[in-house]
C-alpha positions as CSV (number, residue, x, y, z in Angstrom):
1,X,104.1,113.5,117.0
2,X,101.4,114.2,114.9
3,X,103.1,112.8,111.4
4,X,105.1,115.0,108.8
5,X,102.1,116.1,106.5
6,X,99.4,117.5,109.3
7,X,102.8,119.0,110.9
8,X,103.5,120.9,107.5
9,X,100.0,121.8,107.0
10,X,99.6,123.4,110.5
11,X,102.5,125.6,109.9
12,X,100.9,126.6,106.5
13,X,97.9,127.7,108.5
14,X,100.0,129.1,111.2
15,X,102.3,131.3,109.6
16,X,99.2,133.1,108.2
17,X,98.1,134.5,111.4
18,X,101.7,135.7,112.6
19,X,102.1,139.7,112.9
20,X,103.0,140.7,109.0
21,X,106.7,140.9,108.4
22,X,108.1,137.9,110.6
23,X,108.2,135.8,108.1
24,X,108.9,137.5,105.0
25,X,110.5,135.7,102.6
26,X,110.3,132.1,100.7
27,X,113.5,131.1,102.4
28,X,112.0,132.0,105.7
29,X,108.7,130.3,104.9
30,X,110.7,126.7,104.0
31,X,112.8,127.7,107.5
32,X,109.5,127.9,109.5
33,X,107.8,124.9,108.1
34,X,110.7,122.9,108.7
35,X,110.8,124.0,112.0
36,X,107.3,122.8,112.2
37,X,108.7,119.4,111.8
38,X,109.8,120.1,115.6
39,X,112.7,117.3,116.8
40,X,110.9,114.4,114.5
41,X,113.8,114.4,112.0
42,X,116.3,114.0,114.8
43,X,114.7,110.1,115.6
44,X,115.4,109.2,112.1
45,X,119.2,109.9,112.1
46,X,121.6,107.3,110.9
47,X,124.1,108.2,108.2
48,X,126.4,109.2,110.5
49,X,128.6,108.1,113.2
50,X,126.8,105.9,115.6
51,X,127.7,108.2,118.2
52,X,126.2,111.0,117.2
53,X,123.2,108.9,115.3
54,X,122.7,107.7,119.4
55,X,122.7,111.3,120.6
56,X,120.8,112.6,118.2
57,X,117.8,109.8,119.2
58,X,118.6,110.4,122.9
59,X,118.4,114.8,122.3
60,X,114.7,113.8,120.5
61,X,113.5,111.8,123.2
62,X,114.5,114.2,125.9
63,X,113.2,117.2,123.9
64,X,109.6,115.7,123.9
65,X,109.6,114.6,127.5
66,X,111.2,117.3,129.6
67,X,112.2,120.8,129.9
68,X,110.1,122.1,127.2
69,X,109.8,125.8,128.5
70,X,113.7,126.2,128.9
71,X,114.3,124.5,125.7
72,X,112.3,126.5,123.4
73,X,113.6,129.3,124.9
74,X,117.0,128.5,124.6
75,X,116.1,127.7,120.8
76,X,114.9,131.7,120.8
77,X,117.8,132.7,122.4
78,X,120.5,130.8,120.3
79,X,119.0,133.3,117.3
80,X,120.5,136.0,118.6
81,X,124.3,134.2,118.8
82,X,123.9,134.1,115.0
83,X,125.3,135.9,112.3
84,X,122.9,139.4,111.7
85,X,122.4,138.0,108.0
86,X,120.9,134.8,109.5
87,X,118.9,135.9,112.5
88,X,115.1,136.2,110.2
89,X,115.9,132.5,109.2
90,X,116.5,131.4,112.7
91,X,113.6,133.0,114.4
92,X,111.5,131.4,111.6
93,X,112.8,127.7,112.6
94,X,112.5,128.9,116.1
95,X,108.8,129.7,115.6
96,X,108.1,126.6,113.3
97,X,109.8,124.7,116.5
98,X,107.1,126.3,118.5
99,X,104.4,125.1,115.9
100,X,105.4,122.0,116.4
101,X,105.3,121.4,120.2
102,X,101.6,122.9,120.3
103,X,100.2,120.8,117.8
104,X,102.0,117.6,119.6
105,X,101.0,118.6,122.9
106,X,97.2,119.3,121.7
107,X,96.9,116.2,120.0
108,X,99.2,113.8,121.6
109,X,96.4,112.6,124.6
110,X,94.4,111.9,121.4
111,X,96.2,109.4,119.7
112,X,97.2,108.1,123.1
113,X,94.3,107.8,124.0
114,X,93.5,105.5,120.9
115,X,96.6,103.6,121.4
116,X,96.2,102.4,124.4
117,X,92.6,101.1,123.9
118,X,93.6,98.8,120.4
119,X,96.7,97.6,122.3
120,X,94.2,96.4,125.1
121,X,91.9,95.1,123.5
122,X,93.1,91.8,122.9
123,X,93.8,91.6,119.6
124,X,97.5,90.8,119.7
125,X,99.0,93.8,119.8
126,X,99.6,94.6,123.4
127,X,103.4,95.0,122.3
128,X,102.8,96.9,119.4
129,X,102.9,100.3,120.9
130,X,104.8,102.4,118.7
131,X,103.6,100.1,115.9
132,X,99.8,101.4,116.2
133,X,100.8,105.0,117.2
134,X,102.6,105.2,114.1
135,X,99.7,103.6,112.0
136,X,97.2,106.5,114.0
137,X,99.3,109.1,112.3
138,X,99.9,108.2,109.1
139,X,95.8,107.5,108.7
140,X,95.4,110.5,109.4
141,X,98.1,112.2,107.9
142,X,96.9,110.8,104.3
143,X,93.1,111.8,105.2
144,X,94.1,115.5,106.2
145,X,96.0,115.8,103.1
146,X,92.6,114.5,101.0
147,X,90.4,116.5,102.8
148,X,92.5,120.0,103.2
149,X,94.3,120.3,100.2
150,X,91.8,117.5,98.0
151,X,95.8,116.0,97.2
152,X,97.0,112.3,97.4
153,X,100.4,111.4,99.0
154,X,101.1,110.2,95.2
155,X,100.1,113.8,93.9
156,X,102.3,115.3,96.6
157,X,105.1,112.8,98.4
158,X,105.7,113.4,101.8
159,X,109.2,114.2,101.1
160,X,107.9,117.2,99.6
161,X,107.5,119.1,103.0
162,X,111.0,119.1,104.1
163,X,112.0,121.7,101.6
164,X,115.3,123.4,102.7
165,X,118.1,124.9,101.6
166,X,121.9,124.6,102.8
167,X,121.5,127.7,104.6
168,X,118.5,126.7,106.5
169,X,120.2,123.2,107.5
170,X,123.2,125.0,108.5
171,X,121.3,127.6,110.9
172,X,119.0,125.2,112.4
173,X,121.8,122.7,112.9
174,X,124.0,125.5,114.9
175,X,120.5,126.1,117.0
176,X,119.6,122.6,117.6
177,X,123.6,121.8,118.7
178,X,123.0,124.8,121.3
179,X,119.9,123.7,122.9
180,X,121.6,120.0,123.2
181,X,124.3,121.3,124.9
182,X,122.9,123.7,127.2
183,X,120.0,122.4,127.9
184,X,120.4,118.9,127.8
185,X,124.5,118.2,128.4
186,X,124.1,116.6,124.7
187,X,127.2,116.9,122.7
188,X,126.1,117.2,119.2
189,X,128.3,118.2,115.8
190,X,126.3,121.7,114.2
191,X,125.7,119.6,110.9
192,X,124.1,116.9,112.8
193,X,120.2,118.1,112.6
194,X,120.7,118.6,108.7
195,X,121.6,115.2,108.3
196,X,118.7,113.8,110.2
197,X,116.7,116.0,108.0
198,X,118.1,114.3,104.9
199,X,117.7,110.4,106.7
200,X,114.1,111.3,107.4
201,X,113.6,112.9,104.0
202,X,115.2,109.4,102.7
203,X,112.9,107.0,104.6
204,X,109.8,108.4,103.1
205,X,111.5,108.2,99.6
206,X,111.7,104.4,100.7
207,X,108.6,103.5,102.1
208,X,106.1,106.2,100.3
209,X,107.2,104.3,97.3
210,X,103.4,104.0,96.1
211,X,103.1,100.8,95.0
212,X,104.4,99.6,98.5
213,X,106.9,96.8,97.3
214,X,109.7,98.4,99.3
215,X,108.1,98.7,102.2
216,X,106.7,95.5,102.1
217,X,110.5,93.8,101.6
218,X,111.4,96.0,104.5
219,X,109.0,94.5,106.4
220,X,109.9,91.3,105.5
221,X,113.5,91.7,107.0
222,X,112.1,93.4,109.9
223,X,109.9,90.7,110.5
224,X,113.0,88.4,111.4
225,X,113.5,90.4,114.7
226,X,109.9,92.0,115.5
227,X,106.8,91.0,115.6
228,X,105.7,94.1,113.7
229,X,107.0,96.2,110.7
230,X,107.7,99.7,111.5
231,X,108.1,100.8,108.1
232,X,104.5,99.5,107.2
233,X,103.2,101.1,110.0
234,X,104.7,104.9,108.8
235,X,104.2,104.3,105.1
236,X,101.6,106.4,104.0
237,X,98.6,105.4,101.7
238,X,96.5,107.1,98.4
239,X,93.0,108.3,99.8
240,X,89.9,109.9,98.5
241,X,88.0,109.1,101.0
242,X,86.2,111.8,103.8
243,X,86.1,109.0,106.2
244,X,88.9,108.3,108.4
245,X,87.9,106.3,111.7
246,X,91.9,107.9,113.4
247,X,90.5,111.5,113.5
248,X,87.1,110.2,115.6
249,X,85.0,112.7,112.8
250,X,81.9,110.8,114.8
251,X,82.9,112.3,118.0
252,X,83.1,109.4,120.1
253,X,84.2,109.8,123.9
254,X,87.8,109.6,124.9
255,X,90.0,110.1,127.8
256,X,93.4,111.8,128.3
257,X,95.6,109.1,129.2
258,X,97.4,111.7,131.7
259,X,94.7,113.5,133.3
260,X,91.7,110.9,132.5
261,X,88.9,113.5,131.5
262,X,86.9,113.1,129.0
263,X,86.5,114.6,125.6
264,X,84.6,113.3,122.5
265,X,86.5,116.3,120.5
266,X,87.6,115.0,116.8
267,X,91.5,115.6,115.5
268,X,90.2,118.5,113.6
269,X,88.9,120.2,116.5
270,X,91.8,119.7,118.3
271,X,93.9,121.1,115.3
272,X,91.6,123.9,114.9
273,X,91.8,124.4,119.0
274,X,96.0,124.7,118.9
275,X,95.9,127.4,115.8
276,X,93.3,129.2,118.0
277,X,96.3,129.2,121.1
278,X,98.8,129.4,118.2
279,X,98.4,133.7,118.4
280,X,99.0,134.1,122.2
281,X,102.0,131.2,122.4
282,X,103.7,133.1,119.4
283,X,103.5,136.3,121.3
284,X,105.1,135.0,125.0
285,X,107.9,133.4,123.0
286,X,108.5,136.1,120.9
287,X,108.7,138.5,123.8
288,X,110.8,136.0,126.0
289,X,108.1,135.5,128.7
290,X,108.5,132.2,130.0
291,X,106.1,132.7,133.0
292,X,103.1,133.4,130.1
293,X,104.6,130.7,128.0
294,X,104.5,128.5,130.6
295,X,100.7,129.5,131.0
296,X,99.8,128.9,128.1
297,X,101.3,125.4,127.7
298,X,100.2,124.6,130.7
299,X,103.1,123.0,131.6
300,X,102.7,119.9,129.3
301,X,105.3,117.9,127.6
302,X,105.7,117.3,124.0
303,X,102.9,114.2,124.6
304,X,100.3,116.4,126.0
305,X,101.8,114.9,129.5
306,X,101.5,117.5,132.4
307,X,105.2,118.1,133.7
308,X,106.0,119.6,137.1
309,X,108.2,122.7,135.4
C-alpha cells in the first residue's frame, strides 16, 4: 500500500472526476472512500477468532498478489446479489476498491524501489523489510496531508478517514466474504471486513497517540521478539514541512524493482499519473470489460508486479 491518508485523499480527488450521479450521496461518498482503503483493513484484523483473524490476513495477501482482474470484478458483480436499497452503496465500495488497487499498483515500484536500496545499503537493516516500507509510507503520508490539505495528523487523526456507518460495514462485509469465497476458496463470516475496519481504525487510535508514549511502550514489548518496532514504523508524525526526502520531490533516478527501467518521477507525479488513468479504469469496470481492464492495468498486481493473467 500507499498508507491510509494518501489512500483517502486520492479517492477525494477521484470521486470528483466520476460521471455525475454515481456517487450521490454522503453515505455513498464515506462507502467509496472506504473502499479506497482497498484490502489494507483486512491485514490488521484481530478481535476475532483466530481463525477467521488468519483468513482474513491470508484473503489480503492473496488479494494484492494474484488474480486482480477476476477479483475486482467479482467485487462488481457481488453488487448486483444485493438488496436494490443497497446496490448505490455497493458499487461505491466497489469503485473505492478500484481506487485503491491503481494507486498501489502506480506507486508500489516506487517505494520498492526505495526499500530495497536502504535495506542494502548496509546500514543494518537488511531484515527490516516491512519495517522501512512502512516508515516510506507513513513519511509520506504525514507530508501529503501538510502539503494538500496544509492539515497535521494532530489537526486531523488518521482514524478520521475510515468513516462508516453500520450499513456500509454490513454491505462491504457481504462483498468482501463473496470475492473470498469465489475467488479465492477463503471461507470468511460477512461481518468479518467490518471488524478489520474497526482493529485498523483502533491501531491508529493507539499509535497516532501524538505524543508517541504508546507507541514507544509498544515498541518496547516488541522489541523482546524483533529487532524492529512495527508500530513505530506506521505511527505517523506532526509536519509542516514541504520537504519530504520519501516522495523523491528532487527527482532522483529510480528503477522498478519488477521490470528494472528507470524513472526519476516523484510520488506526486505518480499520484497525479493514476488519477489521469483513474477515468478510463472507472469506465471498463463499470461496463464489465475485463479485456480493457486488463489493458489498462496492464496486468500488474496490487505491488505494481507484472502478473501473467
Amino acid at each position: 500500500m500507499p498508507a491510509l491518508i494518501t489512500h483517502h485523499l486520492f479517492g477525494e480527488e477521484a470521486v470528483s472526476l466520476l460521471p455525475e450521479g454515481i456517487v450521490s450521496n454522503q453515505e455513498e461518498m464515506l462507502s467509496f472512500l472506504l473502499g479506497n482503503q482497498g484490502p489494507d483493513p483486512l491485514f490488521a484484523c484481530f478481535s476475532t477468532r483466530p481463525d477467521v483473524a488468519r483468513a482474513c490476513h491470508q484473503l489480503a495477501h492473496a488479494m494484492h498478489r494474484s488474480q486482480v482482474t477476476e477479483a475486482l470484478l467479482a467485487l462488481r458483480d457481488a453488487v448486483s446479489h444485493l438488496p436494490e436499497r443497497d446496490k448505490t452503496i455497493g458499487r461505491a465500495f466497489a469503485l473505492g476498491m478500484l481506487g485503491h488497487y491503481l494507486l498501489d499498483s502506480t506507486a508500489h515500484p516506487f517505494v520498492y524501489a526505495q526499500q530495497n536500496a536502504i535495506c542494502e545499503a548496509g546500514v543494518g537493516l537488511e531484515d527490516a523489510g516491512g519495517d522501512v516500507h512502512a516508515v516510506i509510507e507513513s513519511d509520506i503520508d504525514s507530508w501529503l496531508l501538510w502539503a494538500y490539505r496544509h492539515q497535521t495528523v494532530s489537526e486531523h487523526p488518521v482514524s478520521l478517514n475510515l468513516a462508516r456507518t453500520g450499513r456500509i460495514e454490513r454491505v462491504a462485509g457481504a462483498m468482501v466474504a463473496q470475492v473470498a469465497w469465489q475467488v479465492f476458496d477463503l471461507s470468511i463470516p460477512a461481518n468479518a471486513y467490518g471488524g478489520a475496519v474497526g482493529d485498523y481504525e483502533l491501531v491508529y487510535r493507539v499509535i497516532d497517540d501524538g505524543s508517541g508514549l504508546r507507541t514507544d511502550a509498544i515498541a518496547l514489548v516488541e522489541r523482546i521478539f524483533r529487532s524492529h518496532s512495527r508500530a513505530q514504523a506506521l505511527a505517523h508524525h506532526d509536519t509542516t514541512s514541504d520537504a519530504c526526502a520519501a516522495a523523491n520531490l528532487s527527482h532522483h533516478e529510480w528503477h522498478d524493482p519488477y521490470t528494472g527501467a528507470p524513472s526519476s518521477e516523484s510520488f506526486p507525479d505518480l499520484f497525479f499519473s493514476a488519477l489521469d488513468r483513474w477515468e478510463a479504469m472507472a469506465e471498463s469496470y463499470v461496463k464489465g470489460d475485463a479485456r480493457a481492464l486488463r489493458a489498462v492495468t496492464g496486468k500488474r498486481n496490487y505491488d505494481g508486479e507484472p502478473t501473467s493473467e
